[in-house]
mmCIF file as gemmi writes it, N, C-alpha and C atoms, coordinates in Angstrom:
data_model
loop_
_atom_site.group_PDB
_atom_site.id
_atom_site.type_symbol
_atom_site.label_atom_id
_atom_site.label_alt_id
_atom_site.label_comp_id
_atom_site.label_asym_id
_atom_site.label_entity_id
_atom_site.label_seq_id
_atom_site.pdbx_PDB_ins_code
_atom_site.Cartn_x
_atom_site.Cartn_y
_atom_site.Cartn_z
_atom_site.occupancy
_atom_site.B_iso_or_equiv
_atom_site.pdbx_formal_charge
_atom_site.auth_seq_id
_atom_site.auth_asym_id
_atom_site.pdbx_PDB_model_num
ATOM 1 N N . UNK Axp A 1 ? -43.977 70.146 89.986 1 0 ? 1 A 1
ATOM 2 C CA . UNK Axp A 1 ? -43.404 70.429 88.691 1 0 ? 1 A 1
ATOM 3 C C . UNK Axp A 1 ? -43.245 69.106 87.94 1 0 ? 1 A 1
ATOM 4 N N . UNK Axp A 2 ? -43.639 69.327 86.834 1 0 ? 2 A 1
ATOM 5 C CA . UNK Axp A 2 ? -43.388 67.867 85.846 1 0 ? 2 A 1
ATOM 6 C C . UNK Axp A 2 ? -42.446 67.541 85.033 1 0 ? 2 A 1
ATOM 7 N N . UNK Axp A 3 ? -42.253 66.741 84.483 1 0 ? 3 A 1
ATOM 8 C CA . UNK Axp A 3 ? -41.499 66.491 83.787 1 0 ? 3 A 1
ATOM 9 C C . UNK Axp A 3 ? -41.32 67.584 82.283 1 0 ? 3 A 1
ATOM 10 N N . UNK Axp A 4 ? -40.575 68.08 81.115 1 0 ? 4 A 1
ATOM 11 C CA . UNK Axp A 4 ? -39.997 68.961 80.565 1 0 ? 4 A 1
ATOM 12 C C . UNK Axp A 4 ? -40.944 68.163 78.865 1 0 ? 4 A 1
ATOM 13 N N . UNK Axp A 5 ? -40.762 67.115 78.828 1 0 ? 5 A 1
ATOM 14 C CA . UNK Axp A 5 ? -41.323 66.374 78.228 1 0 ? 5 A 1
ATOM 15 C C . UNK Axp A 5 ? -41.067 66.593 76.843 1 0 ? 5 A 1
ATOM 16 N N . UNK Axp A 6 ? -39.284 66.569 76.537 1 0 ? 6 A 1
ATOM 17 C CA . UNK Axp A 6 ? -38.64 66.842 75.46 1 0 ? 6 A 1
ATOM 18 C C . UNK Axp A 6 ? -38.869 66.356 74.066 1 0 ? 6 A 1
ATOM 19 N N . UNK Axp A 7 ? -39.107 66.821 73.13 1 0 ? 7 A 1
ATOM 20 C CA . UNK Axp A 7 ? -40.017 66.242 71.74 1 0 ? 7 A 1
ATOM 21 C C . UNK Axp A 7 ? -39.141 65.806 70.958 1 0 ? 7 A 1
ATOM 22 N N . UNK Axp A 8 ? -37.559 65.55 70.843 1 0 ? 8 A 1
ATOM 23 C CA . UNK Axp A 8 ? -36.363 65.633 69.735 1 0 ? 8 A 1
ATOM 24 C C . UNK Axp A 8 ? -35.364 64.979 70.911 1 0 ? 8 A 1
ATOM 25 N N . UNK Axp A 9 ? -34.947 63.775 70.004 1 0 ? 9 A 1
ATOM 26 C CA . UNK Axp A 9 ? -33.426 63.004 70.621 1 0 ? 9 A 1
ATOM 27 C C . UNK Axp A 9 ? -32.148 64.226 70.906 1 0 ? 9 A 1
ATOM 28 N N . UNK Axp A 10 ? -31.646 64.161 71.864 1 0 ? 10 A 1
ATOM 29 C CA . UNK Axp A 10 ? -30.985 65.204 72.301 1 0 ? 10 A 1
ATOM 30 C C . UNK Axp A 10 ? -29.4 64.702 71.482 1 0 ? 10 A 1
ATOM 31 N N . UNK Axp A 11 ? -28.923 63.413 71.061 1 0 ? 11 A 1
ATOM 32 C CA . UNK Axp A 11 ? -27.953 62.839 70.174 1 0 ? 11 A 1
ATOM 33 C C . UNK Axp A 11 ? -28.101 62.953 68.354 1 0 ? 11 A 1
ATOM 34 N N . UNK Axp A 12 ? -29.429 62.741 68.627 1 0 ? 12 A 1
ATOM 35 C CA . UNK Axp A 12 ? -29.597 62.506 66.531 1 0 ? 12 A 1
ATOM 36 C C . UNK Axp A 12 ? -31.166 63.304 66.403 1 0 ? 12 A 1
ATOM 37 N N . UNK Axp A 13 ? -31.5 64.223 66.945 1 0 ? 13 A 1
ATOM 38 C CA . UNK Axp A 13 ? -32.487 65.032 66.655 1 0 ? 13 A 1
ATOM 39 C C . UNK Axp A 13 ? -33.739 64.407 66.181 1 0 ? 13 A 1
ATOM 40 N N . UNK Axp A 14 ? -33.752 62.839 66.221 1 0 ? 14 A 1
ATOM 41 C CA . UNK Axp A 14 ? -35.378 62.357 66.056 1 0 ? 14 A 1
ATOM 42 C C . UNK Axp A 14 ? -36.67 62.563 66.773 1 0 ? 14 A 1
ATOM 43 N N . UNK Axp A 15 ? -37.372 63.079 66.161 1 0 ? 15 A 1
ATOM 44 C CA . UNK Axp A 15 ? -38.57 62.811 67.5 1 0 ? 15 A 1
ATOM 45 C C . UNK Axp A 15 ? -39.104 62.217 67.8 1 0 ? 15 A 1
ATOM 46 N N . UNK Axp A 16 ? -39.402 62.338 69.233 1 0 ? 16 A 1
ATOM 47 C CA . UNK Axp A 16 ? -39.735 60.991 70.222 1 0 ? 16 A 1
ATOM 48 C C . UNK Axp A 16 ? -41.017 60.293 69.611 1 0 ? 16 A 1
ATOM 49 N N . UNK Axp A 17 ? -41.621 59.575 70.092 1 0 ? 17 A 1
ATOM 50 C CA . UNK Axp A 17 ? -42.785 59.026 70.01 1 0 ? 17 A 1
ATOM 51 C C . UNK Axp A 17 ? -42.454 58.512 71.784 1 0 ? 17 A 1
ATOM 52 N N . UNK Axp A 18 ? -43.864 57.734 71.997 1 0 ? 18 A 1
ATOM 53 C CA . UNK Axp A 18 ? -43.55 57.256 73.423 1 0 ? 18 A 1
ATOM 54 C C . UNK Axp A 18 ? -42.803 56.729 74.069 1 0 ? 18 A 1
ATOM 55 N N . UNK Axp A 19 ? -41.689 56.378 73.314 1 0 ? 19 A 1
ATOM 56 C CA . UNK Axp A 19 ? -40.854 55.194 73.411 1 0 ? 19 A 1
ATOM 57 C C . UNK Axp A 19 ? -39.416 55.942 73.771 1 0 ? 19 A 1
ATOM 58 N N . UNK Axp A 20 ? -39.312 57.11 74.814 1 0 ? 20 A 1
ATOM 59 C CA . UNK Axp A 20 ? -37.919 57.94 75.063 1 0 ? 20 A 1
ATOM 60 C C . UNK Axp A 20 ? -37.376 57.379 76.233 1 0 ? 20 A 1
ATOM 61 N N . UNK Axp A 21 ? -36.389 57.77 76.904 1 0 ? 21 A 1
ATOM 62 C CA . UNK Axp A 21 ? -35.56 57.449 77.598 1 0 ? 21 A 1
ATOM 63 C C . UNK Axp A 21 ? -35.019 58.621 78.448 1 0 ? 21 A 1
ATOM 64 N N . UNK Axp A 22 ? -35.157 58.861 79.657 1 0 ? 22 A 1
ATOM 65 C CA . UNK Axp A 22 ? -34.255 59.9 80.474 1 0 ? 22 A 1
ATOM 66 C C . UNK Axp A 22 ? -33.484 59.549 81.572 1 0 ? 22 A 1
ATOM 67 N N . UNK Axp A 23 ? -32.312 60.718 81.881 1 0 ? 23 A 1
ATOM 68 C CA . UNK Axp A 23 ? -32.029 60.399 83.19 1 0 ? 23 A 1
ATOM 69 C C . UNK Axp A 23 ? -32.707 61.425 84.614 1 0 ? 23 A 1
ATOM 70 N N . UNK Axp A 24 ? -32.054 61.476 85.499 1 0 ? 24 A 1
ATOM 71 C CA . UNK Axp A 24 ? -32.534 61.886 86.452 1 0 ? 24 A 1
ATOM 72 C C . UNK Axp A 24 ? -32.491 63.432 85.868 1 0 ? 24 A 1
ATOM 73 N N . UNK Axp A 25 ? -32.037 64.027 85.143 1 0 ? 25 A 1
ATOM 74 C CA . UNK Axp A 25 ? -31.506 64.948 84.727 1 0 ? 25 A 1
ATOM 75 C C . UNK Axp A 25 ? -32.498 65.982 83.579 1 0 ? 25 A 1
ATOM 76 N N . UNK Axp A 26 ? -33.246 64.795 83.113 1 0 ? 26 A 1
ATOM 77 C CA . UNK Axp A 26 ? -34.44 64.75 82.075 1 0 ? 26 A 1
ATOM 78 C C . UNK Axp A 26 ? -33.624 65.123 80.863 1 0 ? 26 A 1
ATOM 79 N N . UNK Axp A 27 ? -32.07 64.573 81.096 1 0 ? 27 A 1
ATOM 80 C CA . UNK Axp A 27 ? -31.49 64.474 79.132 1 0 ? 27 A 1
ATOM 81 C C . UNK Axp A 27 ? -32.27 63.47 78.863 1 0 ? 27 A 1
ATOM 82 N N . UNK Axp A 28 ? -32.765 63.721 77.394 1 0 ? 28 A 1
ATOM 83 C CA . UNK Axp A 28 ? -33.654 62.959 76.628 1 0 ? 28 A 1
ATOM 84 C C . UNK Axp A 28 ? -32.934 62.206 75.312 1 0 ? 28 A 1
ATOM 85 N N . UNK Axp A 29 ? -33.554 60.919 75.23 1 0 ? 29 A 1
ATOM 86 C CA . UNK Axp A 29 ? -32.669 60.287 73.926 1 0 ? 29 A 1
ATOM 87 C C . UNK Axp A 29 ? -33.547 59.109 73.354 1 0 ? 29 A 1
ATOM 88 N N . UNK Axp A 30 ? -33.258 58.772 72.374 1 0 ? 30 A 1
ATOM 89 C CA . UNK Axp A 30 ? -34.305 57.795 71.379 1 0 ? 30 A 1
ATOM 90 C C . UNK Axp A 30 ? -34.009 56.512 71.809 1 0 ? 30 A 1
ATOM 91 N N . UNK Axp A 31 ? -35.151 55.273 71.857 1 0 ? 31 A 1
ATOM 92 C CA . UNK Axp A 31 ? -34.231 54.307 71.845 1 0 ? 31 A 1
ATOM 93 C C . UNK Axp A 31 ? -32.923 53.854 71.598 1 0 ? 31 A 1
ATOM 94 N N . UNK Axp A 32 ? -32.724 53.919 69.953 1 0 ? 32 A 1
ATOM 95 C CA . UNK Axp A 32 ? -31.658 53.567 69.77 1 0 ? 32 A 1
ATOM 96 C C . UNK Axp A 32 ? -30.33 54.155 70.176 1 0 ? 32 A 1
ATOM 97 N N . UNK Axp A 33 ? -30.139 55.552 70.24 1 0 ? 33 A 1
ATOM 98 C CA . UNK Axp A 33 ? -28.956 56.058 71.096 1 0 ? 33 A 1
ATOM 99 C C . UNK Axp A 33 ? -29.1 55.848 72.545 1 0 ? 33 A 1
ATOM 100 N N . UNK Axp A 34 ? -30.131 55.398 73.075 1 0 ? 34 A 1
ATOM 101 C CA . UNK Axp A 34 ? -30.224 54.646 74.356 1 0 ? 34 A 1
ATOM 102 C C . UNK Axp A 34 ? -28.824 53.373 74.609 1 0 ? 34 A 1
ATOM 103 N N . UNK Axp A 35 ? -29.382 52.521 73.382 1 0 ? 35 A 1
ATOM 104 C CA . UNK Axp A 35 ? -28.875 51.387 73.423 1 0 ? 35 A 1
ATOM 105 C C . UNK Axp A 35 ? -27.35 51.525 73.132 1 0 ? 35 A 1
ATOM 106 N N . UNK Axp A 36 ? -26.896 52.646 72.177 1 0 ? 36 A 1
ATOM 107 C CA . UNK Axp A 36 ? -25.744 52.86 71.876 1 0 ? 36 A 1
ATOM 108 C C . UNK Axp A 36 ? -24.708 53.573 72.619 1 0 ? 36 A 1
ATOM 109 N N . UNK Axp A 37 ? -25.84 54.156 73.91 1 0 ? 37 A 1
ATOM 110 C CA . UNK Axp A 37 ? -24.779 54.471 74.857 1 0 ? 37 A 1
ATOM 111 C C . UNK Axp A 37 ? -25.32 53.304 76.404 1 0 ? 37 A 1
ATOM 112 N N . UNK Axp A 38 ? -25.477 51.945 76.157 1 0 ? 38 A 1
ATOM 113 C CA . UNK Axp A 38 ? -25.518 51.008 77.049 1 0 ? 38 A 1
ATOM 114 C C . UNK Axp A 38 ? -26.283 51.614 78.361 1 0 ? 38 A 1
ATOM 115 N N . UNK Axp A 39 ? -27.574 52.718 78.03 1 0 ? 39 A 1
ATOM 116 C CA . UNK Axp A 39 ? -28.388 52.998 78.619 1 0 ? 39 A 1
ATOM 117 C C . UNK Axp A 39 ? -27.81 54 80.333 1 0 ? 39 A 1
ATOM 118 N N . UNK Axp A 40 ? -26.381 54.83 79.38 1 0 ? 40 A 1
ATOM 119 C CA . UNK Axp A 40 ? -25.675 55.368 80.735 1 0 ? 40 A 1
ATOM 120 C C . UNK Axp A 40 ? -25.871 57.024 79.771 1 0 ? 40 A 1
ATOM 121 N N . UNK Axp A 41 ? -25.99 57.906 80.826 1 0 ? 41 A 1
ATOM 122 C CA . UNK Axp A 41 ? -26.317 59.267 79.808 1 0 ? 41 A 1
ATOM 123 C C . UNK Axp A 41 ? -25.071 59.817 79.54 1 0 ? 41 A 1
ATOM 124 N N . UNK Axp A 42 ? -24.765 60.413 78.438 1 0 ? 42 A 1
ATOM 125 C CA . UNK Axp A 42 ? -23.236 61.024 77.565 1 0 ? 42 A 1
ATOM 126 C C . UNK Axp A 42 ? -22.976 62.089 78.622 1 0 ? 42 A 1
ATOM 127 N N . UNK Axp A 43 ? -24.313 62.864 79.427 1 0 ? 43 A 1
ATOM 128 C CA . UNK Axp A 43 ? -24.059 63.541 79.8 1 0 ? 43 A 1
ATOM 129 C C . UNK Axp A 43 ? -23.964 63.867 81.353 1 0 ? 43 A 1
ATOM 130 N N . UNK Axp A 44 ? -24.138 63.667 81.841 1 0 ? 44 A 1
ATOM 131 C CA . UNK Axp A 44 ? -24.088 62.79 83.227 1 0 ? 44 A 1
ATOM 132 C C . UNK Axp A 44 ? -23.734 61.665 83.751 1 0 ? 44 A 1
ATOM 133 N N . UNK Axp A 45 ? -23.544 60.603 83.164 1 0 ? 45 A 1
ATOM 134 C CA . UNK Axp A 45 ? -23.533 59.343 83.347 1 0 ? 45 A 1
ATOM 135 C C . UNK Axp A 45 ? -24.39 59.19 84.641 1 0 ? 45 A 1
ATOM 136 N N . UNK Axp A 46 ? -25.529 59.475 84.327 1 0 ? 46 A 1
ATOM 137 C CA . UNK Axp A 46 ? -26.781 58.539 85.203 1 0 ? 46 A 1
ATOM 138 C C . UNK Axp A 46 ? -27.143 57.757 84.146 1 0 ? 46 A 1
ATOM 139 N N . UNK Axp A 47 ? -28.272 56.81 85.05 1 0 ? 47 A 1
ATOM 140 C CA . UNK Axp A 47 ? -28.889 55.86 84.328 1 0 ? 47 A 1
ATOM 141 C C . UNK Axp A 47 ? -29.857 56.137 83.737 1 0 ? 47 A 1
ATOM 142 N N . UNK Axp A 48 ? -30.096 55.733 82.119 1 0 ? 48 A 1
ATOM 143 C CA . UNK Axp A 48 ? -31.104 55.827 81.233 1 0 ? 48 A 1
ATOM 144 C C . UNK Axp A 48 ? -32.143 55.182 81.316 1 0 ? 48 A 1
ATOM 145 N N . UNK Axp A 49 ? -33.792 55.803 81.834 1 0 ? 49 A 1
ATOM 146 C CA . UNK Axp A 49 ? -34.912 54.861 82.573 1 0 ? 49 A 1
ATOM 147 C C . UNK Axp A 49 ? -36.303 55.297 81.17 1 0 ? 49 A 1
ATOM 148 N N . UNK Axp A 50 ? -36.922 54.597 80.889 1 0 ? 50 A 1
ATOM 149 C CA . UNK Axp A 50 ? -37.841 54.494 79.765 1 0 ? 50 A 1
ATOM 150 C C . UNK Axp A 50 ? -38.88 55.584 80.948 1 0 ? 50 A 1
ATOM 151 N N . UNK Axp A 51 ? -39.216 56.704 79.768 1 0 ? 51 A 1
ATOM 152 C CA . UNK Axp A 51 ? -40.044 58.234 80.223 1 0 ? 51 A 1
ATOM 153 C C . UNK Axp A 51 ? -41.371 57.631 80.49 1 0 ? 51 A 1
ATOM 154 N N . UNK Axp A 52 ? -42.169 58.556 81.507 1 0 ? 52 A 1
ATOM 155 C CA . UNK Axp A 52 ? -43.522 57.409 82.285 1 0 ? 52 A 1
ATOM 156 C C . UNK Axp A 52 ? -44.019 58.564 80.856 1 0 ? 52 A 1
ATOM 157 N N . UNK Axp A 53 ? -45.225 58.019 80.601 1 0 ? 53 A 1
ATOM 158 C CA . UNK Axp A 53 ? -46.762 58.556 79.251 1 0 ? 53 A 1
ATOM 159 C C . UNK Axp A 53 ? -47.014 60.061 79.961 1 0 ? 53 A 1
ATOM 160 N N . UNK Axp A 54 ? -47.345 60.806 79.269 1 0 ? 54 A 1
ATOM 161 C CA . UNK Axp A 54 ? -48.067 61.925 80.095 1 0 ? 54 A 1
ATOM 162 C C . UNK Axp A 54 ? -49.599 61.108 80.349 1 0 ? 54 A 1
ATOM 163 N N . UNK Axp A 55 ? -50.051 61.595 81.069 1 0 ? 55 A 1
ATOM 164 C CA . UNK Axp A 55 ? -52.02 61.235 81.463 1 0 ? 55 A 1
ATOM 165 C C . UNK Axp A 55 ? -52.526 61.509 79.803 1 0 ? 55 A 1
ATOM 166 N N . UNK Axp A 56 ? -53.792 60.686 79.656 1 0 ? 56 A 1
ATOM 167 C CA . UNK Axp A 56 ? -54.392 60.78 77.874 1 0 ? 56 A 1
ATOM 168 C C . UNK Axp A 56 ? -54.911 62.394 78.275 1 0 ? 56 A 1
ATOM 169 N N . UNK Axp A 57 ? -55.009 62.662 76.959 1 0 ? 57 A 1
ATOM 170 C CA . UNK Axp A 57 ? -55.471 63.952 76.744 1 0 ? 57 A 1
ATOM 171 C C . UNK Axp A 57 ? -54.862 65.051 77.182 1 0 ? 57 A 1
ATOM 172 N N . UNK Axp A 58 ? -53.591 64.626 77.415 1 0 ? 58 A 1
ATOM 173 C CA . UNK Axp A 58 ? -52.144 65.844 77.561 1 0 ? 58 A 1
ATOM 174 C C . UNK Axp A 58 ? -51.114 66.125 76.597 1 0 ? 58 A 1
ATOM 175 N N . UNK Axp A 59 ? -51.118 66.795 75.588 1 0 ? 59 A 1
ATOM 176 C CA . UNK Axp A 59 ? -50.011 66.893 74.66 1 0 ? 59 A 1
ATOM 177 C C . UNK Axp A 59 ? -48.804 67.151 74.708 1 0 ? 59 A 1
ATOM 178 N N . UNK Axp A 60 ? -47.696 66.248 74.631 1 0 ? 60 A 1
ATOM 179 C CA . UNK Axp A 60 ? -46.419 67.232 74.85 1 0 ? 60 A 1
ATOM 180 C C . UNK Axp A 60 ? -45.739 67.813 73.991 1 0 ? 60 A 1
């Protein structure tokens, strides 16, 4: 099973580009609310780890 591969900041509703952030949990968040929550999740407090690419020619 793969990853959920969430399209919208789960804090400020932006959408992702490659550049997201999850925890073990796959809450999803934008850089910048990354940084604004010191890379700990609001909702879990796991750690916030930069999302691996899907493989080319996979859309999420």
């Amino acid at each position: 099973m793969g990853l959920e591969m969430k399209i919208n900041c789960e804090t400020c509703e932006r959408a992702l580009n490659d550049l997201a952030y999850i925890c073990v949990h796959e809450c999803t968040f934008c850089e910048e609310c990354t940084a604004q929550y010191d890379s700990i999740c609001p909702n879990c407090s796991g750690e916030l780890v930069r999302r691996p690419k899907p493989p080319s020619g996979i859309e999420h």
